[in-house]
C-alpha angles and dihedrals in degrees: 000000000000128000151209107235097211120025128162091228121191110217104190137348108270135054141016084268094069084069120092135160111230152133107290130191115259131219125251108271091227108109095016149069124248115230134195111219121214103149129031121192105219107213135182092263092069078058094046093044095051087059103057096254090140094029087174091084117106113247133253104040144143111261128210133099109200135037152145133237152124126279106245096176142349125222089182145082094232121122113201096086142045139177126296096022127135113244139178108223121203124186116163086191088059137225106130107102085094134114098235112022123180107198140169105277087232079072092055126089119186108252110216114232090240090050099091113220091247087056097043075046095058105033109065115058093026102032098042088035082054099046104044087047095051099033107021102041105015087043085222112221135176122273085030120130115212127186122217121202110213088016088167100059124078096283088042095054097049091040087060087046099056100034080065105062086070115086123254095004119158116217117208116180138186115194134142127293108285108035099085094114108044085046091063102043083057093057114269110139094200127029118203123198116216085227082091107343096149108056092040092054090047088057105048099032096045090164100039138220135331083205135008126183116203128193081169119086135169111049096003092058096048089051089045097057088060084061104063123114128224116293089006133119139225119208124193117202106167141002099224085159081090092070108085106139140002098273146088119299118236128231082234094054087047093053088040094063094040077051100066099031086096124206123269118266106223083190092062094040094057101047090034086056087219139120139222115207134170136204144200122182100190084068085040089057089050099039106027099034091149101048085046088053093053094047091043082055097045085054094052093046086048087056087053083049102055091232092108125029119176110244109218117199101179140359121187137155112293076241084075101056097130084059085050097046093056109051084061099045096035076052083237101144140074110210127349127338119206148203114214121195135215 
């Protein structure tokens, strides 16, 4: 049996203490593509995983659901890669913060040579999960005003990014104590502490928001549908309301927060002329691939172009993955934190 010489494994659901970095089985190469990994992106969802949030995976296993790397070998027919090109990998299901990964070529995006490792990194899981929900689902025009929960994480910052490279949009944040400045270097026009952050958007947004993009859940969702303005859309893309602490997430926590997401009212929607809407990436990638691909591609031609540029908070060795954990789920960082591999 063949190895990966370096894996973050998760041992068990629960602590800090279930990750370990270790050899881990690889797949056969037949049917995939062999990737060297050098750079790994860290999201919400290895948070998520370590808790118990999707309790069906089989334990133990290696986490991670982005990285970069360079193609050492290929057990498949397909054509679109070769040895020795740069590629993006994407897997929702996990497995890629490893040294060596062999996975399906459909998981697989071309990664240009003036695009650097941190910024294909970066790019794919915040960048791709923040356009389709501004421009695909919230129909993004200009003179709207959209509100972004956590602006100051990865999404948030790509979602910031992107909502202003349309003309006359009004970026309103809410992000933790502390922030505030580099918030607002990264575009947001006004920053909202959570210390009292309803009542202050209610008064000065009296008629809410064209677009709101919410990684909340639970109690925040249901209060945000009641803040969206007339023909605008709210799109939930996490419930990171259900990380409160480092261990292990109970099936009652889960149910709680199922529990107050409430059902959506069709009454309200139609004479509040609005839309909910949710999204997951990780189904996108799967039934959508071409349209993924061309907006993987328009984000790289907007970082030519200077109008995005992939904030990165923190990068450390893929041995330090607890330091790493915690900056996302303590809400510590602006922008993305990553793993590198040697």
């Amino acid at each position: 049996m063949e190895f990966s010489e370096k894996a973050v494994v998760l041992q068990a659901f629960g602590s800090y203490n279930c990750l370990k970095v270790d050899k881990f089985p690889l797949p056969p190469l037949d049917g995939n593509v062999e990737v060297k990994v050098e750079c790994c992106g860290l999201n919400f969802v290895d948070i998520y995983t370590r808790q118990g949030f999707m309790q069906h995976y089989k334990l133990p296993m290696v986490l991670g659901t982005e990285c970069v790397g360079v193609v050492s070998a290929i057990g498949c027919t397909d054509r679109n890669f070769k040895v020795d090109q740069r590629v993006v990998c994407f897997d929702y299901e996990g497995g890629l913060f490893r040294d060596t990964l062999r996975i399906s070529p459909k998981k697989c995006y071309p990664l240009p040579d003036d695009i650097t490792n941190e910024q294909g990194a970066a790019i794919f899981v915040n960048y791709l999960t923040a356009y389709f929900a501004l421009f695909e689902l919230g129909s993004l025009k200009s003179n709207s005003t959209v509100l972004i929960m956590s602006c100051g994480g990865g999404v948030g910052c790509a979602a910031t990014q992107l909502a202003k490279t349309v003309q006359n949009v009004t970026v309103v944040g809410v992000a933790s104590e502390g922030k505030e400045e580099a918030i607002r270097a990264n575009g947001v026009d006004h920053v909202v502490n959570y210390g009292n952050w309803r009542n202050e958007i209610s008064e000065k947004y009296p008629n809410g928001f064209d677009v709101i993009i919410d990684n909340q859940g639970g109690d925040t969702f249901n209060f945000l549908q009641t803040k969206i303005n007339q023909l605008g859309t709210i799109i939930l893309i996490g419930a990171n309301t259900s990380i409160q602490d480092d261990n292990k997430l109970s099936t009652f926590n889960l149910l709680k927060l199922w529990w107050k997401t409430k059902y959506v009212n069709p009454k309200n929607l139609i004479y509040g002329n609005k839309s909910v809407a949710g999204l997951h990436l990780g189904v996108l990638t799967e039934k959508e691939p071409d349209k993924v691909l061309a907006a993987l591609e328009l984000m790289y031609k907007l970082l030519r172009e200077g109008k995005i540029v992939p904030k990165i908070y923190h990068k450390c060795p893929i041995e330090d993955i607890v330091t790493a954990s915690k900056l996302l789920a303590e809400r510590k960082n602006v922008g993305k934190v990553l793993l590198t591999v040697k």
